[in-house]
C-alpha positions as CSV (number, residue, x, y, z in Angstrom):
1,X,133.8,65.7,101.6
2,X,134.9,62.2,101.1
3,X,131.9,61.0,103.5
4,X,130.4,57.6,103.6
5,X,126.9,56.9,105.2
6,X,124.9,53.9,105.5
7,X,121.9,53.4,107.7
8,X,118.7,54.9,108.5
9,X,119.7,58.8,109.2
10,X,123.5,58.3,109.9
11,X,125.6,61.9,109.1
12,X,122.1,63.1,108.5
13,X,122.6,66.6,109.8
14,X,126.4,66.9,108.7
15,X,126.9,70.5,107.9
16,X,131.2,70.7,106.6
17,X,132.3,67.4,108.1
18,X,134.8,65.7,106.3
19,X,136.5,62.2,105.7
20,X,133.8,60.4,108.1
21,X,132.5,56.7,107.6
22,X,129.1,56.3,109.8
23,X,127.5,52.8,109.6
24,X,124.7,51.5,111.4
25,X,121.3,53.3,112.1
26,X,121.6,56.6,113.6
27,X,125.6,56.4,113.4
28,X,127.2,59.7,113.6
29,X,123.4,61.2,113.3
30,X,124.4,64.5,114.9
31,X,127.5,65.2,113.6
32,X,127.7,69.0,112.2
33,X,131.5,69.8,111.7
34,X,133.8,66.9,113.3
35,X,135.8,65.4,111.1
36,X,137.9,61.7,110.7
37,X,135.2,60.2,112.6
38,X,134.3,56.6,112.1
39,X,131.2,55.0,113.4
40,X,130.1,51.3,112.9
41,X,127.4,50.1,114.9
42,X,123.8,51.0,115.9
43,X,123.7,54.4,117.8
44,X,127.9,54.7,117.6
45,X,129.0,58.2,118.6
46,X,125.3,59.1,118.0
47,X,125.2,62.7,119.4
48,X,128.8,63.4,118.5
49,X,129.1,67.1,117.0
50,X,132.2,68.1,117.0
51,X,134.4,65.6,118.3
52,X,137.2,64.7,115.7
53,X,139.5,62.0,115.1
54,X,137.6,59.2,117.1
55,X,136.3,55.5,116.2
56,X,133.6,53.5,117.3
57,X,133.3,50.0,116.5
58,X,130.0,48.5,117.9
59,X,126.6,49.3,118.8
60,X,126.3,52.0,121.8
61,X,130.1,52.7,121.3
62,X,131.3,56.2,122.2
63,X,127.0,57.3,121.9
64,X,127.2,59.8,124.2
65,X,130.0,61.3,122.8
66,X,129.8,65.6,121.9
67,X,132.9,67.0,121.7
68,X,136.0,64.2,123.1
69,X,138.6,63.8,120.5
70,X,140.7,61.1,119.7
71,X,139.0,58.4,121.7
72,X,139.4,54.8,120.2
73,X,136.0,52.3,121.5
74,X,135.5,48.9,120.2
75,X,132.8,46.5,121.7
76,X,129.3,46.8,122.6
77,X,128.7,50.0,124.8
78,X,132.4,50.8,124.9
79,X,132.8,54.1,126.7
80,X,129.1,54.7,125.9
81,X,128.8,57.5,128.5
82,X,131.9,59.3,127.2
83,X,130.8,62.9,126.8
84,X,134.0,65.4,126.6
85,X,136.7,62.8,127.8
86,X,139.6,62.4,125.3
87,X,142.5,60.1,124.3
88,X,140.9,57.1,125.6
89,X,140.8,53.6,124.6
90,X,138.5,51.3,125.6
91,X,138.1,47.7,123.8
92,X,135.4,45.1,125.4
93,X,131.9,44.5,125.5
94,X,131.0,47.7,128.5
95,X,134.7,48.8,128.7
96,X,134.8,52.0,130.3
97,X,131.4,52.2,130.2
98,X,130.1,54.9,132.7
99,X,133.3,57.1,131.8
100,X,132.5,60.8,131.1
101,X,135.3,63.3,131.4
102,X,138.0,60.7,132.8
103,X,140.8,61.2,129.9
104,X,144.1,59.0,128.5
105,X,142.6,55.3,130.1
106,X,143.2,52.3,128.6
107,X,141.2,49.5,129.8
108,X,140.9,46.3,127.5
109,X,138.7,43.4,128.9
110,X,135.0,43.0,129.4
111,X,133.5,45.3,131.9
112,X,137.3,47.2,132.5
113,X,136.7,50.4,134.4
114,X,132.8,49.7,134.3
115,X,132.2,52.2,136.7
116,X,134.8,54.9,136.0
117,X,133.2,58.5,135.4
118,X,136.4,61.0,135.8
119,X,138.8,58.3,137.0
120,X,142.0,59.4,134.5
121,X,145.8,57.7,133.0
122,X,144.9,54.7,134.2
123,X,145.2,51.1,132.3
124,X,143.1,48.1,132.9
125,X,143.7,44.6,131.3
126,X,141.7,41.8,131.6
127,X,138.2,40.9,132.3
128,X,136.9,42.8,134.6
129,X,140.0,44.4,136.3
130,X,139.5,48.1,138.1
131,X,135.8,47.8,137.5
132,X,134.1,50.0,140.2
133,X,136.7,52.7,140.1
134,X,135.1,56.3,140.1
135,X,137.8,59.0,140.4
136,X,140.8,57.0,141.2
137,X,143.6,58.2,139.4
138,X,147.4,56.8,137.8
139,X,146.4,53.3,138.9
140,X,147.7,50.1,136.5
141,X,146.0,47.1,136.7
142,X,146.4,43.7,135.1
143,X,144.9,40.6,135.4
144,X,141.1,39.0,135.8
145,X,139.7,40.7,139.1
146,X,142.7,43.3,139.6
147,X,141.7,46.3,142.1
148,X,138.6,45.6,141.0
149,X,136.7,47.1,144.1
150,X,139.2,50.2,143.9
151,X,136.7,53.1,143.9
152,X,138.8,56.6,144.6
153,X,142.3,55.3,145.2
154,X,145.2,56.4,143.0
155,X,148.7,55.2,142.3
156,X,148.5,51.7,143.0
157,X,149.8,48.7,140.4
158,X,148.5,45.4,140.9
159,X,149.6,42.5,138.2
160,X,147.9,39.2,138.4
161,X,144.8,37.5,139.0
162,X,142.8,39.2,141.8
163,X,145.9,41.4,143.0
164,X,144.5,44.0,145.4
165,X,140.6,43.3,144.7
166,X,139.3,43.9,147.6
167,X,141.3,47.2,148.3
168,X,138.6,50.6,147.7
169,X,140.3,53.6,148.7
170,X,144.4,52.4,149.4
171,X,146.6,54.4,147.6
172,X,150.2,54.1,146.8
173,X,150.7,50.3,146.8
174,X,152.0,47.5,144.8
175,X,151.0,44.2,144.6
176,X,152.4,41.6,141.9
177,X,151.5,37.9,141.9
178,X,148.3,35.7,141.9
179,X,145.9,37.3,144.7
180,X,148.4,39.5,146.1
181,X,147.4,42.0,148.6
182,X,143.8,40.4,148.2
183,X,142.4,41.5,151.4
184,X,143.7,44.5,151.6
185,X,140.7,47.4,151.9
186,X,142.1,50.9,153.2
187,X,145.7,50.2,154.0
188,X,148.1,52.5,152.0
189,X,151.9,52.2,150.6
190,X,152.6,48.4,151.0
191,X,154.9,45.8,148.6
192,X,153.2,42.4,148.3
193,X,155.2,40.1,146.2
C-alpha cells in the first residue's frame, strides 16, 4: 500500500488507497480508494474520498475536498472549499479560498481569488489580486490589488499594481501599468497603457 499516517485518525477509514502520506490530525481521515494523495496539515483534504493525485500543504488546505483531482494547495486554508474542482493551484495563506467547482486557476498571493466559487482558467499573482471574483472567467491578473473588485467579468488582463481594481463586471479589457484602468467599473473592451 506504500501508505504513511501520522496523527490522530489520519487515513483512518482507507479501504485500497495507495501511495498516500497524510500528516496532521484528521489528515486524509475519509479517504476510501484515492490514491497519490498527500496531506500535511491539520484537517488537509479531510473529507477527500476519492480524489487522486492532489497535495495539501497546510492546515484547512483542500478540506473540503471529495472527489477533485490533481489540485496542488499550499498555505493555510488554501482552496479549503474546493469540493469537485480540479487542476487547480492555489499557494497563499486563503488562496482560492471559497472556490468549489471553478477548475485550472492559478492564483499565488495571500487572499488571491478569495471569493471565487466557479470562476475557471484564470491566474492571479500577488497579494490579494482578483479577490472578489465569483464566476468570472479567462481573466489574468498580476500585481498587489489587480481586478481585485472583478466579480463576474471575463477576459480581462490587468498587470501591475491596482490595474483595473475597481472594475466588477467589465469584460474584454486590458490594462498594463501601475493603477491602470483604476476607476474603471462596467466599461468593456478598452487598452490602458
Amino acid at each position: 500500500a506504500n501508505n504513511v499516517a501520522v496523527g490522530y485518525e489520519s487515513l483512518s477509514v482507507n479501504t485500497t488507497g495507495t501511495s498516500l502520506t497524510a500528516i496532521g490530525q484528521l489528515a486524509l481521515a475519509a479517504n476510501t480508494t484515492a490514491s497519490n494523495n498527500t496531506a500535511v496539515g491539520r484537517l488537509a483534504l479531510l473529507a477527500n474520498t476519492t480524489g487522486a493525485s492532489n497535495t495539501s500543504v497546510g492546515a484547512n488546505s483542500l478540506c473540503a475536498n471529495t472527489t477533485g483531482t490533481k489540485n496542488i494547495a499550499v498555505g493555510a486554508n488554501a482552496l479549503e472549499r474546493n469540493t469537485t474542482a480540479s487542476n487547480n493551484v492555489a499557494v497563499g495563506f486563503d488562496a482560492m479560498l471559497k472556490t468549489t467547482t471553478g477548475c485550472r486557476n492559478v492564483g499565488v498571493g495571500e487572499s488571491v481569488l478569495k471569493e471565487n466559487t466557479t470562476g475557471k482558467c484564470n491566474v492571479a499573482v500577488g497579494a490579494f489580486t482578483f479577490e472578489q471574483n465569483s464566476t468570472g472567467d479567462f481573466n489574468t491578473a498580476i500585481g498587489m490589488l489587480a481586478l481585485n473588485r472583478n466579480t463576474t467579468a471575463d477576459n480581462n488582463t490587468a498587470v501591475g499594481f491596482q490595474t483595473l481594481t475597481t472594475s466588477t463586471t467589465a469584460n474584454f479589457n486590458t490594462a498594463v501599468g501601475m493603477e491602470a484602468g483604476k476607476l474603471v467599473t462596467t466599461g468593456s473592451q478598452n487598452t490602458f497603457l
